[in-house]
TORROLO-390336 format. One record per residue (C-alpha): x negated, y, z; residue number from 1. Coordinates in Angstrom, 1 decimal. Each point is the difference from the previous one (the first is absolute). Layout:
BEGIN
{{X Y Z} NUM},
...
***
This chain:
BEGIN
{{3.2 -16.8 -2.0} 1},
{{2.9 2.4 0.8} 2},
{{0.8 0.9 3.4} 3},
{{3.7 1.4 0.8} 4},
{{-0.6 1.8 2.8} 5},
{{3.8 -0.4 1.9} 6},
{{1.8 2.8 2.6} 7},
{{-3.0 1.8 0.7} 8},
{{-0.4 3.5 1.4} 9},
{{-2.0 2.1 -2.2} 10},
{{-1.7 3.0 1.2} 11},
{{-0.8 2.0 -3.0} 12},
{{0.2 4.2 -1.2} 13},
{{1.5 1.0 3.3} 14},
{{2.6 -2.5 0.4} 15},
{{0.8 -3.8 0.5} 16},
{{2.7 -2.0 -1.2} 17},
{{0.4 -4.0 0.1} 18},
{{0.0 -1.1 -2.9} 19},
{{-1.5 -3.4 -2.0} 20},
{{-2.8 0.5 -2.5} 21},
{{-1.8 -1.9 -2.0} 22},
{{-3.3 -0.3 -1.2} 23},
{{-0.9 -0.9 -3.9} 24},
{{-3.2 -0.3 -1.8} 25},
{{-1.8 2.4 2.3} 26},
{{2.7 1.7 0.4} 27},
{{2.9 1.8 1.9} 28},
{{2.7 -1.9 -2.7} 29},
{{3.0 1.5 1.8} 30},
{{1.5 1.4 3.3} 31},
{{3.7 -0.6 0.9} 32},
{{2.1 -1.7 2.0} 33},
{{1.0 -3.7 -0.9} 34},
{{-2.6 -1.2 -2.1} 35},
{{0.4 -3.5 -1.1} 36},
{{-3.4 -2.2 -0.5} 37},
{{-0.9 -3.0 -2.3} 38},
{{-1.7 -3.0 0.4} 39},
{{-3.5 2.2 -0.6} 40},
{{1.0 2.4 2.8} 41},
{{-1.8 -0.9 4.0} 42},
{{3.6 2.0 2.2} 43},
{{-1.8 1.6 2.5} 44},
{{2.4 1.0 2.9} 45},
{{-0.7 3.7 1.2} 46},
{{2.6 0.3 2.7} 47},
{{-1.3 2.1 3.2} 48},
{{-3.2 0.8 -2.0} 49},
{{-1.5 3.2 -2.1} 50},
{{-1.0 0.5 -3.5} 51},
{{-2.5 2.4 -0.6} 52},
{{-2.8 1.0 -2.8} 53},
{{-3.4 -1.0 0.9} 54},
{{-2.2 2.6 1.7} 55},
{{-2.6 1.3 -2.4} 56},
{{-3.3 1.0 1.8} 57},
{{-1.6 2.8 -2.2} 58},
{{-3.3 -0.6 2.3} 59},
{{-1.8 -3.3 0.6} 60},
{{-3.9 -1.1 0.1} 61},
{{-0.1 -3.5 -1.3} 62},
{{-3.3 0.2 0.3} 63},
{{-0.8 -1.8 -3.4} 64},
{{-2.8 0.2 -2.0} 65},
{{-3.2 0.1 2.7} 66},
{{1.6 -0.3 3.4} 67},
{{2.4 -3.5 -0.5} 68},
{{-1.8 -1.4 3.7} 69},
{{2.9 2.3 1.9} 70},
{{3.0 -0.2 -2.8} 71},
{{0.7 -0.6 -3.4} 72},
{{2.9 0.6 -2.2} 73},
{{1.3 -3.7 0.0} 74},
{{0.0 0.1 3.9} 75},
{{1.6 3.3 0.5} 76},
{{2.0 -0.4 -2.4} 77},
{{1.7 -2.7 1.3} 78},
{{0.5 2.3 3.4} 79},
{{1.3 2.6 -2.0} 80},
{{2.9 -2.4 -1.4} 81},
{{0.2 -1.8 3.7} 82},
{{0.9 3.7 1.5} 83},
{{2.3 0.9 -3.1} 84},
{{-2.3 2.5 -1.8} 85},
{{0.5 -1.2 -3.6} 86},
{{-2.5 2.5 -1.7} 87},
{{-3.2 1.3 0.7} 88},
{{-2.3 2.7 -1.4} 89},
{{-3.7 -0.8 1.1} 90},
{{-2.8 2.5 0.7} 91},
{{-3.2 0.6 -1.3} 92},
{{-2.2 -0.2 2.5} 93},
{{-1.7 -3.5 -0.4} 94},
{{-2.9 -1.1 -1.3} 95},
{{-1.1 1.1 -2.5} 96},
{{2.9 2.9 0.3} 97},
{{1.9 0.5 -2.9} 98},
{{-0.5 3.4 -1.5} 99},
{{-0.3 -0.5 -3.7} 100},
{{3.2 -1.3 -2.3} 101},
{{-1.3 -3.0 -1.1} 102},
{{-0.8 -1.2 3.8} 103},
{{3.4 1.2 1.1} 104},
{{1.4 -1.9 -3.2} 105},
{{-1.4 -3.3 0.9} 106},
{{0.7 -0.1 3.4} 107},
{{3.7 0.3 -0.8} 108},
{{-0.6 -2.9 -2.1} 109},
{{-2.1 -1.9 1.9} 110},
{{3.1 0.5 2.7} 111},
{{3.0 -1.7 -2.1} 112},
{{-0.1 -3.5 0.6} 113},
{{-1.2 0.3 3.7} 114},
{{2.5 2.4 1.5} 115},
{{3.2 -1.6 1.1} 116},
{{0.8 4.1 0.2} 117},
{{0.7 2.5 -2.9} 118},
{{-3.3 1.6 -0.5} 119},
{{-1.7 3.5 -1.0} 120},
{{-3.0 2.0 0.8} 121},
{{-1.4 3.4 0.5} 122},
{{-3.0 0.9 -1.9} 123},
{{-2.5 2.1 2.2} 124},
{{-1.1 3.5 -0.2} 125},
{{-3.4 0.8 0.5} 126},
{{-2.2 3.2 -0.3} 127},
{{-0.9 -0.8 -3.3} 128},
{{2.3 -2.4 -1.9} 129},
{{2.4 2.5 -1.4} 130},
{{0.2 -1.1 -3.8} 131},
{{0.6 -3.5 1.6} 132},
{{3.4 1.3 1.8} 133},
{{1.0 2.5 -3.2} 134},
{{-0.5 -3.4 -2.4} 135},
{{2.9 -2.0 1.9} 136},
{{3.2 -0.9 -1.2} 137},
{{3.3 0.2 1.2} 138},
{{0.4 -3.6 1.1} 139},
{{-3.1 -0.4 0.7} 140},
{{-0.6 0.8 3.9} 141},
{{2.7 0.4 2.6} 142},
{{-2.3 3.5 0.8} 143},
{{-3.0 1.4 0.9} 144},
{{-1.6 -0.5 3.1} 145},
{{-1.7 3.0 1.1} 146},
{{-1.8 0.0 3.5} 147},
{{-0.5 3.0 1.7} 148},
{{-1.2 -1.2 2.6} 149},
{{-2.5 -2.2 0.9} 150},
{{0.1 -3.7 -1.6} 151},
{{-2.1 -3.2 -1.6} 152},
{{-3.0 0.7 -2.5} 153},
{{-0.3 3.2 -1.7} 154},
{{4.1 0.4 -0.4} 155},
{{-0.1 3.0 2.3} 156},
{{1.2 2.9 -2.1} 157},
{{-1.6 2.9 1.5} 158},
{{-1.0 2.4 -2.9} 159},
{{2.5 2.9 -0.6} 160},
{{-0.5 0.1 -3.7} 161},
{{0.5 -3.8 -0.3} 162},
{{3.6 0.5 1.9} 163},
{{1.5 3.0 -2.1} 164},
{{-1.2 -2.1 -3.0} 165},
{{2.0 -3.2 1.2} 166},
{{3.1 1.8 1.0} 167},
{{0.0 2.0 -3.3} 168},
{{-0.1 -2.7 -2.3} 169},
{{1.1 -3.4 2.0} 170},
{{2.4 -2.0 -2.6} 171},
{{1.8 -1.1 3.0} 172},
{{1.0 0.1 3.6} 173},
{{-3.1 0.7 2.5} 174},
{{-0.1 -1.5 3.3} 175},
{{-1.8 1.2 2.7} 176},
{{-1.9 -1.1 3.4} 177},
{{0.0 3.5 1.5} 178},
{{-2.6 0.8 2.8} 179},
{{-3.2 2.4 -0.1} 180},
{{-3.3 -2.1 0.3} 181},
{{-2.2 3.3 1.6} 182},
{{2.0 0.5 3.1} 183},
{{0.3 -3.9 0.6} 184},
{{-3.6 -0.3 0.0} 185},
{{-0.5 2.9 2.3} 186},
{{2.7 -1.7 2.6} 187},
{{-2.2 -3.1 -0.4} 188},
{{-3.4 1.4 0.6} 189},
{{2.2 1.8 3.0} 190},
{{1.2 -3.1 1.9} 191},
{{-3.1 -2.3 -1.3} 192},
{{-1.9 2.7 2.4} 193},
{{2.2 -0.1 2.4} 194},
{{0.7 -3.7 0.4} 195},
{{-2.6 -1.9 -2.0} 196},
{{2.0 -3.6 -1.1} 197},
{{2.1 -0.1 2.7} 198},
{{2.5 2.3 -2.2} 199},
{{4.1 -0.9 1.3} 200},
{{1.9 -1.0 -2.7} 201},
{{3.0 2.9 1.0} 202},
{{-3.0 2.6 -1.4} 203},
{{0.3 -1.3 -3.4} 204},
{{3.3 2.3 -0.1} 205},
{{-2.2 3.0 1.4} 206},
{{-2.9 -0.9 -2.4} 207},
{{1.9 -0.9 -3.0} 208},
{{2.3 3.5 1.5} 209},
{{3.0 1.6 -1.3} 210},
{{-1.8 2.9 -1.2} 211},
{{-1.9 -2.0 -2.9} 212},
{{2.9 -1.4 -0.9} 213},
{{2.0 2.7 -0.9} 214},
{{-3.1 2.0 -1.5} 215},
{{-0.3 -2.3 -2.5} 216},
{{3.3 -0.6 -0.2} 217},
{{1.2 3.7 -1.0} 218},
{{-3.2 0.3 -2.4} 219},
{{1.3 -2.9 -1.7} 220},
{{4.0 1.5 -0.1} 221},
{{-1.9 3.9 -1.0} 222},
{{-1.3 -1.9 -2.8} 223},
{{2.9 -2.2 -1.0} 224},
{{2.0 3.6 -0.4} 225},
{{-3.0 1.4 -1.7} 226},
{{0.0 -2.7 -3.1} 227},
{{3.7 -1.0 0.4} 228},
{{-1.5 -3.4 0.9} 229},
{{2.1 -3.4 0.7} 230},
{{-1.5 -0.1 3.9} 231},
{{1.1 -2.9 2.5} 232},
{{-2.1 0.9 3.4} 233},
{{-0.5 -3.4 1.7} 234},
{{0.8 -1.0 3.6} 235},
{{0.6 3.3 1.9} 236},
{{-0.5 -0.1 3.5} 237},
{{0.8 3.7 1.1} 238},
{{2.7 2.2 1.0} 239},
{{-1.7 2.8 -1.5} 240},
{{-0.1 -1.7 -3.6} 241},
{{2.9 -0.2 0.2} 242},
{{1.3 3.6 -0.8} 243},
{{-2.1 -0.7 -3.2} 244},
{{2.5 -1.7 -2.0} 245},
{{3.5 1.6 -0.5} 246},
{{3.6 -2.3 0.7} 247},
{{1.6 -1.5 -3.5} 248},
{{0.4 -2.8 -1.9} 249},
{{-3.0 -2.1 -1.1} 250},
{{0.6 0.3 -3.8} 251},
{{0.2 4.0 0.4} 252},
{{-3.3 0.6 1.5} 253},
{{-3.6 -0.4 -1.5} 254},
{{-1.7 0.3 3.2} 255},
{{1.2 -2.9 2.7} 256},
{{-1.0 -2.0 3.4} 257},
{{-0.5 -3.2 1.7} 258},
{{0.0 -1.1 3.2} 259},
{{-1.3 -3.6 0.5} 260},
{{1.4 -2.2 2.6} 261},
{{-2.3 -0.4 2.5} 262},
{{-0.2 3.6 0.1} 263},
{{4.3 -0.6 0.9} 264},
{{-1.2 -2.6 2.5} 265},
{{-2.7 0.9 2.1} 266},
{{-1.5 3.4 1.6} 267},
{{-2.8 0.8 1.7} 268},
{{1.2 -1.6 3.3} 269},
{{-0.7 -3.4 -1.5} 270},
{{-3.2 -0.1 -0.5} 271},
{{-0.2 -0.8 3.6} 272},
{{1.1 -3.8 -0.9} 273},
{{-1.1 -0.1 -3.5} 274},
{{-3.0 2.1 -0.2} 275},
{{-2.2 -0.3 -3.3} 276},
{{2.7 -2.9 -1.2} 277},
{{2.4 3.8 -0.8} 278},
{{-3.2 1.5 -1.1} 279},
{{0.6 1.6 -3.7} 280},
{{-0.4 3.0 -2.2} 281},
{{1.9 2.4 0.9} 282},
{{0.4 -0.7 3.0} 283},
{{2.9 -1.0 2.2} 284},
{{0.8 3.3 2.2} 285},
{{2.1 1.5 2.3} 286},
{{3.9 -1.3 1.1} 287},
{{1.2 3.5 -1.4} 288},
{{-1.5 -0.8 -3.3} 289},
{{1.7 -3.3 0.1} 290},
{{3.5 1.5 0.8} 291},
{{-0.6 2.9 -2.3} 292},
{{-1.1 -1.9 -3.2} 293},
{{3.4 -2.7 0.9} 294},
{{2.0 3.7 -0.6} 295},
{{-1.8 1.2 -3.0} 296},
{{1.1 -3.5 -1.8} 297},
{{3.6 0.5 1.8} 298},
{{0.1 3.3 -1.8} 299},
{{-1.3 -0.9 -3.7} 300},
{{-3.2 2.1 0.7} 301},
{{-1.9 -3.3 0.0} 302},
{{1.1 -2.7 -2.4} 303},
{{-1.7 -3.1 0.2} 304},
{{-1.6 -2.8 2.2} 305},
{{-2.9 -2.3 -0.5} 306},
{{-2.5 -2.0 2.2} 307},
{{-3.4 1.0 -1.7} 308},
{{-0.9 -3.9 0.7} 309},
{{-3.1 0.0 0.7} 310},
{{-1.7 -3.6 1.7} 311},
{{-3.5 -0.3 1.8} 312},
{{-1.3 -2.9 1.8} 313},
{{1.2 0.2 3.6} 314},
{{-3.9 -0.7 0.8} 315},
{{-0.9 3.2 -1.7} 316},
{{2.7 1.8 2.3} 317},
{{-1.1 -1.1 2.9} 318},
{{-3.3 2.0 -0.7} 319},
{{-0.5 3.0 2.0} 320},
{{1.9 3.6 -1.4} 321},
{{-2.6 1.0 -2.9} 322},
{{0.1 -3.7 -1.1} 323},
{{3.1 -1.0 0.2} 324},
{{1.7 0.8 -3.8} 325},
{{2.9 1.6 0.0} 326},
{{3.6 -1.4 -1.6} 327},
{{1.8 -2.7 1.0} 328},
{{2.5 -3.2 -1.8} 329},
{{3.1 1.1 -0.1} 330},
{{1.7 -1.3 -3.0} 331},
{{1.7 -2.5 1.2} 332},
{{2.5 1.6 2.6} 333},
{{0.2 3.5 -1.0} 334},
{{3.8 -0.7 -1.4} 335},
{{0.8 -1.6 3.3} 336},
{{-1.9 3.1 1.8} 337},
{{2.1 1.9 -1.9} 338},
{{3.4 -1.6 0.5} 339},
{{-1.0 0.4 3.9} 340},
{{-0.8 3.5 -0.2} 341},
{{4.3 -0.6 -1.4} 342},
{{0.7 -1.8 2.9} 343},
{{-1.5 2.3 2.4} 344},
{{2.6 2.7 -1.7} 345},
{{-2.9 2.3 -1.6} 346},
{{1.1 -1.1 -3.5} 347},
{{3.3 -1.7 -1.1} 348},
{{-0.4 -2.8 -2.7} 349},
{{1.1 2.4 -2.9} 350},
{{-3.0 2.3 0.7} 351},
{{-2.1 -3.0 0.6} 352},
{{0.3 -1.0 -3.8} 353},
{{-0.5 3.8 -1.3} 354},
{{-3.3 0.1 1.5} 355},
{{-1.2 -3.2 -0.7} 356},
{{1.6 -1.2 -3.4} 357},
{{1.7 2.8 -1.9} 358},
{{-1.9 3.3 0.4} 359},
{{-3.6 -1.8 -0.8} 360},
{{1.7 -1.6 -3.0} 361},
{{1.3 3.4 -1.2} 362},
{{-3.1 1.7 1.1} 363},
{{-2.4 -2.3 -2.4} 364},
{{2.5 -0.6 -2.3} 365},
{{0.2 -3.5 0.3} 366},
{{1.7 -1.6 -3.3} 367},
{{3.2 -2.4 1.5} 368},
{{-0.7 -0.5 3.5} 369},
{{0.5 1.5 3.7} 370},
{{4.2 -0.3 -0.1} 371},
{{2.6 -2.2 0.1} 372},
{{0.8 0.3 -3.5} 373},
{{1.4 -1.9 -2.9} 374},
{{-2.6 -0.5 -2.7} 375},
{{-3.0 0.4 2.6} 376},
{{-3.0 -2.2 0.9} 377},
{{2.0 -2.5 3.1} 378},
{{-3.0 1.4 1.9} 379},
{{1.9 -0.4 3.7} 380},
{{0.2 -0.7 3.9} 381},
{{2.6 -2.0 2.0} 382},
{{0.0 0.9 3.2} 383},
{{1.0 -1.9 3.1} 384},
{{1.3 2.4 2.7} 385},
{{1.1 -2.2 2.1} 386},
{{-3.3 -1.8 0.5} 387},
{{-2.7 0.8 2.1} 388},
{{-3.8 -0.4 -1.2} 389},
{{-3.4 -0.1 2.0} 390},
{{-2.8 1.0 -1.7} 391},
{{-2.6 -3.0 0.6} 392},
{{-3.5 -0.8 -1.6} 393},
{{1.0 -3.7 -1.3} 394},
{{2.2 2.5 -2.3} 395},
{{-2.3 2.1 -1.6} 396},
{{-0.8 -0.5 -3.4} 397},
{{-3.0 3.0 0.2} 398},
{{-3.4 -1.1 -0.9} 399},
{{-0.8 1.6 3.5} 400},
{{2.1 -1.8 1.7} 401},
{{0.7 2.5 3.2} 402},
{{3.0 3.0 0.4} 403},
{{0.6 2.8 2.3} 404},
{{3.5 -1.4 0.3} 405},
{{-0.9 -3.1 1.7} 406},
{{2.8 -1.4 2.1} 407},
{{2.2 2.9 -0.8} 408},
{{3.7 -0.8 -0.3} 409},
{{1.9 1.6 -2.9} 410},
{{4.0 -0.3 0.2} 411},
{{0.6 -1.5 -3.7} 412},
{{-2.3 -2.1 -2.3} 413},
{{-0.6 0.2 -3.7} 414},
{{1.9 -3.3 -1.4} 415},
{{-0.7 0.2 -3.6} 416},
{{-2.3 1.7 -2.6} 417},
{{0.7 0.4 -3.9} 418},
{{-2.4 0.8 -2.4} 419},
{{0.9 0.6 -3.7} 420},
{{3.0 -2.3 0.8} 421},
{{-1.7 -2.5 1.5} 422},
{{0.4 -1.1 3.6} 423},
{{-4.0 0.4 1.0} 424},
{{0.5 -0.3 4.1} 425},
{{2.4 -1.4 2.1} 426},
{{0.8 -0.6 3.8} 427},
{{-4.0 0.2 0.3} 428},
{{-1.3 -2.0 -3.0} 429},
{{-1.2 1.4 -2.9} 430},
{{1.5 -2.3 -2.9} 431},
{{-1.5 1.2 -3.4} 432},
{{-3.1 0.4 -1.7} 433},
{{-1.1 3.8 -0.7} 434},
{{2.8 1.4 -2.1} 435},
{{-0.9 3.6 0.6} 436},
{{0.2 1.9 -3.1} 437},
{{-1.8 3.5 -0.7} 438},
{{2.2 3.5 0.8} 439},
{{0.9 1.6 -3.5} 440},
{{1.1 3.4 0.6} 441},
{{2.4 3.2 -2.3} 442},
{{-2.3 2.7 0.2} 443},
***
């Protein structure tokens, strides 16, 4: 099938133009005004809607192999493309995790033919896998996943001679989960004194505090500029990170930042309402951090935005603090969070697509996708603005079935979702099988 796409307002590279386009054999065939179909063409009108690229999430837990009871790739998957995200790059933390290159290989493969989302994964560092990490290839991960912080199994690195040996000789882009495991225990031992069980969710942002963020954080930055490593620090949370990372285009730097949405969304006031349901790692923090991490995007210190989609059961959530897990399903209307955050005036549309699209294309090097382009994957969004949509459960295509965003209102709604040129969700159906391919990239 070929879709002709007709008088549609593309937002792509800092601009947008109405224009027809048509999609090809996976493809973006052409881009122009007054293209003519055939009798193999579905005319899709595009008046009074957006065109965009589909958001690519550089941090999701999938949850499969070991832990498919709260999510597994077919189901999230499907959210992903429902909420216009059209490729994913998975963690490691499942079980078992994957830390060696053959696990990490046949996960990937073991993912095409599920995911109705383009799919990679990060390989994960651990104190003692280093000839693992300095065997991959190129293509072969989307990065490495280094925790510095505290996380699932023995993935934890926490050895300073097994992080100078990964950041000298990483084959490609490290990723990091930035927060120092000593003082978090010491805060916990602190208020599990103090308060026993009956810990307030808003003390997660005091336990999981500013201070281990950014001690970790600037270890891991000390040791990018030590090694001259590829580093991509993981969902800040802090204005003091902030001043870590320097203003400039994407492509020009070899240390960057990410902010991920709910970190956009929410501060420490709404834990109030939401309590351990906002509970994650880092933690959600102050207003000021909010407000200052919105500017640091504004201002090309940060470049990129991702959910770090992450689902529990909402009975484990509704444990007490120290049982509760922390992370929470997001997958599915982070774009729309997003376009909000756009409607509320902190971001216009053009920005929007930057942080979410084309700097964590260019950042990975991501081989024919993330613009607007002829030649590229037709990996892309149309947008309703026009249309209102509340978030309800009968919705929800996560294995978990639950969101933070229940009954929420967002001003627009996301109409249509193309993967590899095929038209995988629309007006709240999903309409194909998996077609999901894996992310080749030019490094």
């Amino acid at each position: 099938m070929k879709y002709l796409l007709k008088d549609i307002t593309v937002i792509n590279e800092g601009s947008r133009i109405e224009t027809d386009l048509l999609i090809k054999d996976e493809r973006i065939e052409r881009i122009d005004s007054h293209i003519s179909g055939d009798g193999n063409t579905k005319i899709i009108d595009g008046s009074n809607k957006l065109l965009v690229p589909g958001f690519i999430d550089d941090q999701v837990h999938f949850r499969e192999p070991g832990l498919t009871h709260k999510a597994d790739i077919a189901s999230e998957s499907k959210a992903a493309v429902a909420g216009g995200t059209t490729t994913v790059f998975d963690m490691p933390n499942t079980t078992p995790p994957a830390v060696t290159r053959e696990a990490i290989l046949n996960k990937i493969r073991n993912a095409i033919g599920k995911t109705h989302a383009n799919y990679s994964a990060y390989i994960g560092a651990t104190n003692d896998n280093i000839d693992e990490i300095a065997s991959l290839e190129a293509n072969d991960v989307s990065g490495i996943k280094v925790f510095m912080g505290s996380s699932t199994g023995n993935m934890l690195v926490d050895k300073k001679e097994s992080l100078e040996q990964i950041f000298a000789r990483a084959p490609v882009p490290i990723v990091t989960h930035c927060e120092d495991t000593p003082m978090i225990a010491e805060q916990e031992s602190i208020y599990r004194e103090k308060f026993g069980n009956q810990i307030d969710p808003e003390m997660h942002a005091d336990i999981r505090s500013r201070e281990a963020c950014y001690k970790s954080s600037s270890y891991a930055v000390e040791l990018a500029k030590k090694y001259g490593t590829r580093l991509h620090v993981l969902h800040l949370t802090t204005k003091e990170e902030i001043a870590l990372f320097e203003a400039g285009d994407v492509q020009e730097k070899h240390i960057t930042g990410e902010v991920c949405i709910h970190h956009l969304w929410y501060s420490k006031k709404d834990y109030k309402d939401l309590g351990n349901l906002i509970k994650c790692n880092p933690s959600v923090k102050e207003e000021s951090d909010r407000l200052a991490l919105i500017q640091a995007l504004k201002n090309n210190v940060l470049n990129v935005i991702a959910t770090d989609h992450a689902p529990h059961l909402l009975s484990e959530k509704n444990n007490n603090y120290f049982e509760a897990p922390s992370g929470l399903p997001l997958i599915q209307h982070a774009f729309q969070m997003l376009l909000e955050l756009c409607h509320q005036g902190y971001f216009t549309l053009e920005e929007a697509v930057a942080f979410s699209s084309h700097n964590p294309a260019n950042l990975f090097n991501i081989k024919d996708r993330g613009f607007v382009r002829e030649g590229f994957y037709a990996d892309l969004v149309i947008i309703n603005p026009n249309k209102n949509h509340k978030v309800n459960e009968s919705e929800l295509f996560y294995k978990c079935k639950w969101s933070p965003l229940m009954d929420f209102e967002f001003h627009q709604t996301i109409d249509t979702t193309f993967v590899n040129g095929n038209m995988v969700f629309n007006h709240g159906r999903i309409l194909n099988e998996p077609q999901g391919q894996r992310i080749l990239f030019d490094r």
